[in-house]
C-alpha positions in Angstrom: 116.0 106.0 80.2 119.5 105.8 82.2 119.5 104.8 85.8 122.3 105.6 88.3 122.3 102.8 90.7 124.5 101.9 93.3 124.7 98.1 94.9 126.1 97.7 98.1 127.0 94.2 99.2 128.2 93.5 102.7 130.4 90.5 104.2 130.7 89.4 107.9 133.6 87.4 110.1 130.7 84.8 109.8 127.6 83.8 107.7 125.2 86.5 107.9 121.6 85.3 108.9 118.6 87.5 108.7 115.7 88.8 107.0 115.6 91.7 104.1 112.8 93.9 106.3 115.7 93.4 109.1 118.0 95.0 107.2 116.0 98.1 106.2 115.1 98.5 110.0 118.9 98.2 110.7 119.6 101.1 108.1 116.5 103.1 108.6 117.8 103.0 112.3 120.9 104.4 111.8 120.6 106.6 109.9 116.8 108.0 110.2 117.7 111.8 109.0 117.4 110.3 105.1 114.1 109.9 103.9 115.2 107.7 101.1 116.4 104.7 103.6 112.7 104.3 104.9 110.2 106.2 102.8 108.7 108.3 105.6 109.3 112.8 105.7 107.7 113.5 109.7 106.1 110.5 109.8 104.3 110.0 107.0 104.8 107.4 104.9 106.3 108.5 101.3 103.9 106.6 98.5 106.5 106.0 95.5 108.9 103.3 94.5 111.5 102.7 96.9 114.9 104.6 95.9 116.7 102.3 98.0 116.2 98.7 98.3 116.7 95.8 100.6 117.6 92.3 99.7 118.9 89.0 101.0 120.9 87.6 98.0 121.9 84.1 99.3 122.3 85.4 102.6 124.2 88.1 101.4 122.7 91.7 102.7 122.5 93.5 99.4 121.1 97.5 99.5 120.5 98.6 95.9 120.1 102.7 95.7 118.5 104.0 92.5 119.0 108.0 91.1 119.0 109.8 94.4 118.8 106.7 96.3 122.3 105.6 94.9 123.2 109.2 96.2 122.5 108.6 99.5 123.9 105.7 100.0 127.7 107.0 99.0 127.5 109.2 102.2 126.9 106.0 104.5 128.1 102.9 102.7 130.8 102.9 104.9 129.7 105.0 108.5 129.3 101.4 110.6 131.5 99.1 111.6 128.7 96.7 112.0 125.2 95.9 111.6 122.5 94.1 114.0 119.6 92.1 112.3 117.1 90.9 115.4 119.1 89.8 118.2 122.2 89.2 116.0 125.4 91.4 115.2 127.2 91.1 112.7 130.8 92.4 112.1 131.5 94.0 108.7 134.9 93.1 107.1 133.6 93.4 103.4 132.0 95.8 101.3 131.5 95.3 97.5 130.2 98.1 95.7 129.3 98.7 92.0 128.3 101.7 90.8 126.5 101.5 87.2 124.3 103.9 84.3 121.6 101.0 83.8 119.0 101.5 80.5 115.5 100.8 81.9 112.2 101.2 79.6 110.6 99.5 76.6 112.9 97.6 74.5 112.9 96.2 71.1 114.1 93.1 72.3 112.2 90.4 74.6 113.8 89.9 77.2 113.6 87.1 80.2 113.6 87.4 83.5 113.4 85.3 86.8 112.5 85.8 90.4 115.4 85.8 92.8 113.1 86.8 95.7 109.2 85.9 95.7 107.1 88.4 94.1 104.2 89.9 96.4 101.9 91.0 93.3 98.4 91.0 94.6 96.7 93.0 96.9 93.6 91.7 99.2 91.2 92.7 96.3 93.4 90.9 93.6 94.2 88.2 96.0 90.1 87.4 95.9 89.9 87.5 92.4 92.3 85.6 91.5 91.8 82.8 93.9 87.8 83.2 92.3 89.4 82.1 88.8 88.7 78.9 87.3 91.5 77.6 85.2 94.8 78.4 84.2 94.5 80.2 81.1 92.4 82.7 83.1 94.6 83.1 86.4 97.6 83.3 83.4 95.5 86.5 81.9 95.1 87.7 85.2 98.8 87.4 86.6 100.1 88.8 82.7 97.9 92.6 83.4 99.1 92.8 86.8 102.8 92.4 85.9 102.1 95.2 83.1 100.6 97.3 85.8 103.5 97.1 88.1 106.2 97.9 85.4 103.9 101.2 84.6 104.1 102.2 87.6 107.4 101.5 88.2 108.0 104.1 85.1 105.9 106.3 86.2 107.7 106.9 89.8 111.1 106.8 88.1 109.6 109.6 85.6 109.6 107.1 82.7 106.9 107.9 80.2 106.4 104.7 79.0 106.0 105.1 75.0 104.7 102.0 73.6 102.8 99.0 74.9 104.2 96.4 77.3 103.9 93.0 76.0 104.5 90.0 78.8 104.3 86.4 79.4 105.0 84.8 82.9 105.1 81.2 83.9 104.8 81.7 87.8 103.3 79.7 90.7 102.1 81.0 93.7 102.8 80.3 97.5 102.1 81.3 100.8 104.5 83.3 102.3 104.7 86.1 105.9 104.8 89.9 105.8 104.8 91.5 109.0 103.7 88.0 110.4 100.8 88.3 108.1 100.0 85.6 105.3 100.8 86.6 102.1 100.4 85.3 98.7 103.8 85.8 96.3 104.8 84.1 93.0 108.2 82.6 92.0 109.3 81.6 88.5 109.7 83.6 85.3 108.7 85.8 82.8 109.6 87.9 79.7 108.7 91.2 78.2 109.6 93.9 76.2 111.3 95.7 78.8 114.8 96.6 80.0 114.7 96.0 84.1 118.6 96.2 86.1 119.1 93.2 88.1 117.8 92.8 91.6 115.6 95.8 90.9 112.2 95.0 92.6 108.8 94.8 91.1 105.2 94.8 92.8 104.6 95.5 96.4 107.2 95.5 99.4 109.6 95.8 96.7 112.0 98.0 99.8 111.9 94.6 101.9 113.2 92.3 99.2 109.9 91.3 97.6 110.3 90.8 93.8 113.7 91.5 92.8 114.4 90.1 89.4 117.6 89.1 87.5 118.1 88.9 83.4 118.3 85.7 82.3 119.0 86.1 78.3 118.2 88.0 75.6 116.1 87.1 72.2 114.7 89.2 69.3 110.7 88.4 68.4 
């Protein structure tokens, strides 16, 4: 399957300090009449993966727009002369852009991955079960079906009829980390499957505030 994505990087008079969720307000602000900046149609929230994306790259601001998402954000890429993140304004001099057709679905290669941003995988339910686990062969079982799970359903939002089974390993440790000034638990490190992701795509939950954004890190045949 070919996604259209387009990345939007932004660059300020001065270093840019804020959050990923800070971002998305900033956008979802501004420019409230498109649906695919915030996921909500009259105030309901809109259950599917994010079209458009929000990420702190090395304090970089980084939106990433997917299929219609990427659509969108050609209109207003460029309608603001600045952008405020909490009580900070910032002054935008810079815009890099790349527009790409990305493959995305099962692959015959393996291919490696690592978190750029922490990835929020569990639930409250998971979060209990996996904290029940004893061991970590077990917790490693438990952390490998989840990662499956969240790349099915990432297909299945982007209309990707996965055709063939997902095969994974991840070698990830968790920490505790804040979500609407809530205590989280998210996982950084690495992991490889049989799967063709774009880079800084998201995975797992909270995925349109920066959670779980991945980048390729090489290529190998089984």
């Amino acid at each position: 399957m070919i996604l259209h994505t387009f990345t939007l990087t932004l660059g300020s008079t001065r270093p840019i300090h804020g959050s990923a969720h800070q971002l998305r307000g900033f956008f979802a602000t501004k420019f409230n009449e498109y649906a695919e900046l915030h996921q909500h149609s009259a105030d309901k929230f809109i259950y599917r993966y994010p079209v458009v994306q929000y990420k702190m790259i090395d304090n970089v601001p980084t939106v990433i727009g997917i299929n219609e998402g990427a659509e969108v954000l050609k209109q207003i890429f460029d309608e603001y002369q600045e952008i405020r993140l909490g009580t900070d304004t910032y002054q935008i001099v810079e815009r890099g852009i790349s527009l790409k057709d990305e493959e995305f679905g099962i692959s015959e290669k393996i291919r490696s991955y690592e978190f750029v941003t922490p990835w929020l995988a569990l639930n409250q339910e998971n979060y209990r079960k996996y904290y029940a686990l004893k061991g970590t062969p077990e917790r490693d079982e438990f952390v490998r079906k989840i990662l499956i799970g969240n790349l099915i359903s990432m297909s299945k939002s982007l209309g990707y009829d996965v055709p063939g089974q997902i095969k994974c390993d991840a070698q990830v440790h968790f920490r505790k980390d804040r979500l609407k000034d809530v205590s989280v638990m998210t996982f950084t490190g690495k992991f490889q499957a049989n799967f063709q992701i774009p880079n800084l795509l998201g995975i797992g939950k909270s995925v349109s505030r920066g959670f779980g954004a991945v980048r390729q890190l090489k290529t190998y045949t089984q």
